[in-house]
C-alpha positions as a Markdown table, in Angstrom:
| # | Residue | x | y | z |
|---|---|---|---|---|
| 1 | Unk | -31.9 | -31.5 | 15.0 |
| 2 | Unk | -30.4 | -30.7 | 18.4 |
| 3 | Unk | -27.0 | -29.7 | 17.3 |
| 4 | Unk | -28.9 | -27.8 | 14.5 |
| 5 | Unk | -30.2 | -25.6 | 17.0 |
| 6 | Unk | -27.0 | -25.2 | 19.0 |
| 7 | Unk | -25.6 | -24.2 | 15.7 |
| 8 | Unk | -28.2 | -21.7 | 15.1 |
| 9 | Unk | -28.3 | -20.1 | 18.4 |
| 10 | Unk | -24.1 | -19.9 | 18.4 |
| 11 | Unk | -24.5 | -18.1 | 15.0 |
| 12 | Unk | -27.2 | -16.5 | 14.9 |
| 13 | Unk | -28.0 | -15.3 | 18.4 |
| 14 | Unk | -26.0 | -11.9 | 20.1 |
| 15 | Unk | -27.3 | -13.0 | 23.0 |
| 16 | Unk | -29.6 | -15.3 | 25.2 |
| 17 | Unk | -31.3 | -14.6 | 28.2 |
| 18 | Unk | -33.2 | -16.4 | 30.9 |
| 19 | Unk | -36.8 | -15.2 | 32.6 |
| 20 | Unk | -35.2 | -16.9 | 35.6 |
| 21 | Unk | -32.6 | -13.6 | 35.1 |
| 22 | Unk | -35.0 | -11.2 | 33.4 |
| 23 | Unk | -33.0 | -8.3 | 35.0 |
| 24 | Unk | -29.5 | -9.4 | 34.7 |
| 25 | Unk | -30.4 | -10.3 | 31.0 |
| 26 | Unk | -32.4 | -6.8 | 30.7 |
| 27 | Unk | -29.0 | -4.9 | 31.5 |
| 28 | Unk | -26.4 | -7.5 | 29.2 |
| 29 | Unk | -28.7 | -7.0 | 26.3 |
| 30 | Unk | -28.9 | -3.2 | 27.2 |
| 31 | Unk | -24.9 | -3.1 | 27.2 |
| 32 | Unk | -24.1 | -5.7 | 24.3 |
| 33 | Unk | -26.5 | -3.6 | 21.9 |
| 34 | Unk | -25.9 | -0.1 | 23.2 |
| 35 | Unk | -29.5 | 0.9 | 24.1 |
| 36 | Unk | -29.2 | 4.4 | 25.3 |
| 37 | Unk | -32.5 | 4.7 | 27.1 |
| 38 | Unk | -32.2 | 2.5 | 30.0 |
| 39 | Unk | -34.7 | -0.5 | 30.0 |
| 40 | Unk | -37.5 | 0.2 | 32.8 |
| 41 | Unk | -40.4 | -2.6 | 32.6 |
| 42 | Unk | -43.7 | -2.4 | 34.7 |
| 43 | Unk | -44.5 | -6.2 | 35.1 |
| 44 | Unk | -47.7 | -7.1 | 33.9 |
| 45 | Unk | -49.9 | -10.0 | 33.9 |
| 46 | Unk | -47.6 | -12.1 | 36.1 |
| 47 | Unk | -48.9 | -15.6 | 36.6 |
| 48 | Unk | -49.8 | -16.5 | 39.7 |
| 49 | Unk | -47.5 | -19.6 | 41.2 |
| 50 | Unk | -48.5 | -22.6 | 39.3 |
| 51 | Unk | -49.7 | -25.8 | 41.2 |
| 52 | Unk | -47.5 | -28.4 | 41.8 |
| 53 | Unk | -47.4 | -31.3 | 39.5 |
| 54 | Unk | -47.2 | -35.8 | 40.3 |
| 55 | Unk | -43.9 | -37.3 | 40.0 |
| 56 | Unk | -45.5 | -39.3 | 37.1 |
| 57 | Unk | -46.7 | -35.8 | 35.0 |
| 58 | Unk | -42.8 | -34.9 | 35.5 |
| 59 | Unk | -41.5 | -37.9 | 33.8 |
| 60 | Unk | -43.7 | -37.8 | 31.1 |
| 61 | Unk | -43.3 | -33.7 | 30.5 |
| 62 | Unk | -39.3 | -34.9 | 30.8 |
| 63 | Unk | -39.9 | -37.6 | 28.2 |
| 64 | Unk | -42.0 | -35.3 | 25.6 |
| 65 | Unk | -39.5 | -32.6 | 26.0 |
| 66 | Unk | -36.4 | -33.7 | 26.2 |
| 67 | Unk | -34.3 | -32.4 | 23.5 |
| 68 | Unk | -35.9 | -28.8 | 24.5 |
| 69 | Unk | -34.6 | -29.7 | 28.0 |
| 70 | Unk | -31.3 | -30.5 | 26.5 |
| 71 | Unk | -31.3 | -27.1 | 24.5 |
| 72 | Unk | -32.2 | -25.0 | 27.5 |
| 73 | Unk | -29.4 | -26.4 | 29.8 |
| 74 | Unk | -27.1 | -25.6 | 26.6 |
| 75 | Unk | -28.5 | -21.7 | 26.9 |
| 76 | Unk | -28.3 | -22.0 | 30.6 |
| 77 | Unk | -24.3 | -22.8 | 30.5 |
| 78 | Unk | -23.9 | -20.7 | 27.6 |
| 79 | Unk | -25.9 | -17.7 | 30.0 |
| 80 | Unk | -23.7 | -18.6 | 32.8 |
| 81 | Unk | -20.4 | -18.0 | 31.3 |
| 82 | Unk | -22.1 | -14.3 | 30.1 |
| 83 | Unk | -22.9 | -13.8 | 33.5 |
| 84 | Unk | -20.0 | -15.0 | 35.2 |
| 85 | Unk | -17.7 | -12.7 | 32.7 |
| 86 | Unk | -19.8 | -9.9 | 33.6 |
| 87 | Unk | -20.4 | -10.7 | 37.3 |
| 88 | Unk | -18.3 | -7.8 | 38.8 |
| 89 | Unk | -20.0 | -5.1 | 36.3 |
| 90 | Unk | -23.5 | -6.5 | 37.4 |
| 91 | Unk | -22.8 | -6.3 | 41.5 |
| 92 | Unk | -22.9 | -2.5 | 41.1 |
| 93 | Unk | -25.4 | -2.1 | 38.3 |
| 94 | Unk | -28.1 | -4.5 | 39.6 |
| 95 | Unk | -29.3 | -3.0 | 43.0 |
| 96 | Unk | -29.5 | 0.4 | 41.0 |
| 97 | Unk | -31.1 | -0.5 | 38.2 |
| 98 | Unk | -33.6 | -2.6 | 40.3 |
| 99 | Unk | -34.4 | 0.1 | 42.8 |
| 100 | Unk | -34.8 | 2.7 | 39.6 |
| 101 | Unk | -36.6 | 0.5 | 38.0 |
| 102 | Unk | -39.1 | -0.2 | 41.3 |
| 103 | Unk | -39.4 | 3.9 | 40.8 |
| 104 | Unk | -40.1 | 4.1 | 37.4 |
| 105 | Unk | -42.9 | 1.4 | 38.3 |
| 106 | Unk | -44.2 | 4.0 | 40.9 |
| 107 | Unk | -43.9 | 7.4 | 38.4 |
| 108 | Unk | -44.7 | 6.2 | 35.0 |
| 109 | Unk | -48.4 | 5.3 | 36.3 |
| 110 | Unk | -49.2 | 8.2 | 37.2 |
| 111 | Unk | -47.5 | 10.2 | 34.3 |
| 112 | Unk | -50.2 | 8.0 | 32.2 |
| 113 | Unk | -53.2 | 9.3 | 34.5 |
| 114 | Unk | -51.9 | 12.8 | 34.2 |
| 115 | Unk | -51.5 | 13.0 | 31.0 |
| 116 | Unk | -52.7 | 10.6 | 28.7 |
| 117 | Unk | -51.4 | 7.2 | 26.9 |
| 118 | Unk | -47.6 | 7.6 | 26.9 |
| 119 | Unk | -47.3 | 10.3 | 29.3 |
| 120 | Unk | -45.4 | 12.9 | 28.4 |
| 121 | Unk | -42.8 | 13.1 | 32.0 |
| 122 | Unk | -41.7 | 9.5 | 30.5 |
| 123 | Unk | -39.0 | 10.8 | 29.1 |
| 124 | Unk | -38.3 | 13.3 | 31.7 |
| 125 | Unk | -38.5 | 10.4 | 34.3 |
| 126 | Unk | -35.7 | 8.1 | 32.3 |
| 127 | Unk | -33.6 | 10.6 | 31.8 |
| 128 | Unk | -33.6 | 11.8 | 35.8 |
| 129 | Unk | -33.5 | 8.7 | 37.4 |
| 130 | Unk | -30.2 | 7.5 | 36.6 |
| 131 | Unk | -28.6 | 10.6 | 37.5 |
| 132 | Unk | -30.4 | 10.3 | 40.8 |
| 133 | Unk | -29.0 | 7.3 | 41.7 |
| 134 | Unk | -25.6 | 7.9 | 40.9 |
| 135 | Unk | -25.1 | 6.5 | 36.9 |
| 136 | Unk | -22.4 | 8.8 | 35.7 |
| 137 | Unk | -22.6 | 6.7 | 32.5 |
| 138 | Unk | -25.9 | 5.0 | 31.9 |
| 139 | Unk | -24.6 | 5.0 | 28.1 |
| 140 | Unk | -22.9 | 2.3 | 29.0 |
| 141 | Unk | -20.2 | 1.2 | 31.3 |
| 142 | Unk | -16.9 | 2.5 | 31.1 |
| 143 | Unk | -14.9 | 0.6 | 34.3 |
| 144 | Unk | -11.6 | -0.9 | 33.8 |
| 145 | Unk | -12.4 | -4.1 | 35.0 |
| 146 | Unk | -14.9 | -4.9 | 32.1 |
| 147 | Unk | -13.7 | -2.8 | 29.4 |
| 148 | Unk | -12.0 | -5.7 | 27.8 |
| 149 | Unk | -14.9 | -8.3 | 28.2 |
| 150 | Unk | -17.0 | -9.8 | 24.9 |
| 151 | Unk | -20.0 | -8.1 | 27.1 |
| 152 | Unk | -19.5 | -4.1 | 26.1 |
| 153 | Unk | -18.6 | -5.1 | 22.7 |
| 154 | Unk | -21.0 | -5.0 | 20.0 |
| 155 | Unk | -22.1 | -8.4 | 18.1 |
């Protein structure tokens, strides 16, 4: 069943993502399917921290789950290798995106206020942002060092 699922992810799957990376995986997904709009979140019903668990819940968690555990350190490797190939790429677009996105999180609020569900300046406000902070393609990327990687190609 396991290898099934390796299988399946390998030939089904463009792509995998962890929450643990929710931004990093935002922006590869974003570049491996050629979003044009850029992929502002507001985060919503975050969880507060959960408490911590007995040494003896763990192991039996570990036991129940084990060939999900097994499956998620296969995504986690495969993830890594994504990452790692597109590390140099993601050193310049992360703090950018991040602070646009902390923006967007401040503007699109208030857009809804102003003018109803959906806000009409949402549009407006992912379409100036990038160009604000200095995106002179937020189409995708076009630098020499990643123009050859699996990661600006499509599936």
């Amino acid at each position: 069943m396991l290898a099934k699922a390796k299988d399946d992810m390998e030939q089904y799957f463009s792509f995998v993502g962890l929450t643990n990376y929710f931004d990093e995986s935002l922006l590869l997904l974003r570049r491996i399917l050629r979003w044009r709009k850029p992929p502002f979140y507001i985060k919503a019903k975050v969880s507060p921290p959960k408490f911590e668990r007995g040494k003896v819940d763990l192991k039996l968690i570990q036991a129940y789950n084990e060939l999900g555990s097994t499956l998620y350190d296969y995504a986690e490797a495969r993830f890594s290798e994504v990452l790692a190939e597109a590390r140099p790429w993601l050193d310049r677009e992360l703090p950018r995106f991040r602070k646009m996105n902390q923006y967007y999180g401040l503007v699109r609020p208030l857009s809804k206020r102003l003018m109803g569900k959906g806000g009409p300046f949402e549009p407006a406000v992912q379409m100036i942002l990038p160009i604000l902070f200095g995106f002179t393609d937020w189409r995708w990327c076009s630098c020499d060092d990643c123009s050859s990687s699996r990661i600006g190609r499509q599936p």
